[in-house]
N, C-alpha and C positions, 0 to 999 in steps of 0.2 A: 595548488590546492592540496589543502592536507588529505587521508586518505577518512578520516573520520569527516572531515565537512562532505566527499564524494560520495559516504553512505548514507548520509542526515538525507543531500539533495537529492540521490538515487532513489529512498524510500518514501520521498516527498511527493515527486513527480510521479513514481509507481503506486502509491494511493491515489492519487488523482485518477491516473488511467481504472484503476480498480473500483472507485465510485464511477467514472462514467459507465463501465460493464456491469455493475450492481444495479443502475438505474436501468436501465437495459433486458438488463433477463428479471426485473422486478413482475413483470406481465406474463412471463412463461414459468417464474418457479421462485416463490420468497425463498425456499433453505437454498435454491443457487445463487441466492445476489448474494446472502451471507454466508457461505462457502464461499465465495470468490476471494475475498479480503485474508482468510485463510492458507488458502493457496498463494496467493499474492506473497503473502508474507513468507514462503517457505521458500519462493522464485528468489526473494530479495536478501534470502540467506544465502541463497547460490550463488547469487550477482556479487554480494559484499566477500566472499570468498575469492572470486574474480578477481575484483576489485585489489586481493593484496591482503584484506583483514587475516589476521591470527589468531587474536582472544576473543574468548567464547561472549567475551561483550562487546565487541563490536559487530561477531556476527550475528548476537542474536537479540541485543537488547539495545543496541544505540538507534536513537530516533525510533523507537520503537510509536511511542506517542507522537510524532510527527503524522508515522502511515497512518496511523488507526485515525487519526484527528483529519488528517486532509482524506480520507476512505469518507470519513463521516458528514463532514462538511460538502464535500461534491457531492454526495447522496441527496443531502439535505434538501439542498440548492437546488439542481436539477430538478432532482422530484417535484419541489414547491413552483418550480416554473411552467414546466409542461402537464401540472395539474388544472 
């Protein structure tokens, strides 16, 4: 696997886990569900470093819309289930 499909999938799965913690602390504090996605995203700058990435586009802007989209979408969903 190339190392840009390892960030796309890394920041994929790590929005998911970050919508499930959004729905989560939604009931103790809304600016901490959305701070979390924020932070998530700065983890997944340090992960795609890890990972090998070099240029400042893969660590900062690939699959950028993957997280936010799968952040958004598990919020969504959850939320509208356990409402």
């Amino acid at each position: 696997m190339d190392i840009q499909d390892k960030i796309t999938v890394m920041r994929g799965v790590l929005g998911c886990v970050v919508g499930v913690l959004s729905v989560l602390t939604l009931s103790i504090s809304i600016p901490l569900a959305f701070t979390l996605p924020i932070v998530g995203y700065g983890a997944s700058a340090v992960i795609a470093r890890l990972l090998g990435a070099q240029s400042k586009w893969d660590l900062y802007l690939r699959a950028t819309y993957v997280y936010f989209a799968a952040w958004l979408l598990i919020l969504i969903v959850i939320y509208n289930l356990f409402q």
